[in-house]
C-alpha positions in Angstrom: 105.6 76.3 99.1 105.7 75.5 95.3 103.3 73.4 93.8 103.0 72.3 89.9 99.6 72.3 88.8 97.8 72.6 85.3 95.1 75.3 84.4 91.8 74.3 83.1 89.1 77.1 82.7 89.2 79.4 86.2 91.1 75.8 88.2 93.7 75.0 88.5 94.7 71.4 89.4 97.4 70.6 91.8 99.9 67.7 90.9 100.3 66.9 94.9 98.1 67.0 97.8 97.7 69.9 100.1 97.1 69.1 103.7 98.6 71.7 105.6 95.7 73.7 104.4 92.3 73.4 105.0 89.6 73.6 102.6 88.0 77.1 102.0 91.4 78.8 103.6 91.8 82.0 101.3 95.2 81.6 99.4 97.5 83.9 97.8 98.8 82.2 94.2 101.6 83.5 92.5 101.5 82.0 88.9 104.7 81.1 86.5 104.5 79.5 83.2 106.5 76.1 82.9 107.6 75.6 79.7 110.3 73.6 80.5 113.3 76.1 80.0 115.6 77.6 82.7 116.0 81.5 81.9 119.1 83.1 83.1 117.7 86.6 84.1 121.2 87.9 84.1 121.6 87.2 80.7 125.0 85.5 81.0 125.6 82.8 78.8 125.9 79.2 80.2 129.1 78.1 78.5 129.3 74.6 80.5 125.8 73.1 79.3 125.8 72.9 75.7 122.4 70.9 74.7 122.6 68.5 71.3 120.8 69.1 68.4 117.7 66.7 69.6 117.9 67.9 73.1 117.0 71.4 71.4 114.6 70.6 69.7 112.9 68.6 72.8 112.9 72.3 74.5 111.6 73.8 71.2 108.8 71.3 70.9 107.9 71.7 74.3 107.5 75.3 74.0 105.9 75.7 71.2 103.1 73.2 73.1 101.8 76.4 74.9 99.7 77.2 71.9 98.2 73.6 71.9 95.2 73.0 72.7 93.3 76.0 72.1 90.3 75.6 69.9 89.8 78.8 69.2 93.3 80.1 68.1 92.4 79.4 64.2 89.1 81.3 64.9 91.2 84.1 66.7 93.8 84.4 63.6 91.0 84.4 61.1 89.3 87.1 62.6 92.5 89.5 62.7 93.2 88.9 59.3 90.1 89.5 57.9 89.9 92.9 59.9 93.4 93.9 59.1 92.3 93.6 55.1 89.2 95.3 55.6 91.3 98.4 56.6 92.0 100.4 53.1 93.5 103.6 54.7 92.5 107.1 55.4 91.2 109.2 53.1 93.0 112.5 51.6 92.0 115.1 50.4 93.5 116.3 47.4 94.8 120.1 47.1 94.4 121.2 43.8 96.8 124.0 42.7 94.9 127.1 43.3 97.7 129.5 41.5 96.9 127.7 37.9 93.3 129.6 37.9 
């Protein structure tokens, strides 16, 4: 059975009803990302769907969603670029030519 269904917090919510299960049954989920875009796993290129320019972008915009919606992201990308700028390198010691003395 395969069920779409949106994640909010530790729920998700299903976008159909399930009755062929009762409530408190203990479920195995299996969970995929749908962003919209078939993947050919086999890496072989698709030569009889060519998508237009717009129709491209569509799949773009839609994937590029993922990252909305998270209040925190700015706050996330602040903090590891601050920390990656704090970070001035190791220290060396210097060797000094000894044979000079």
């Amino acid at each position: 059975m395969k069920i779409k269904g949106i994640k909010r917090g530790k729920t998700i919510e299903l976008s159909e009803s399930i009755n062929n299960i009762p409530d408190g049954a203990e479920i195995i989920v299996e969970l995929e990302l749908d962003l919209g875009l078939e993947v050919d796993l086999n890496l072989e290129i698709n030569t009889e769907q060519t998508l237009t320019d717009d129709e491209r972008l569509a799949k773009l915009n839609k994937l590029f969603g993922v990252w909305k919606n998270q209040p925190d992201l700015m706050e996330t990308f602040e903090e590891i670029d601050k920390k990656r700028h704090l970070y001035k390198g190791r220290r060396v010691d210097v060797i000094e030519n000894q044979d000079n003395e």
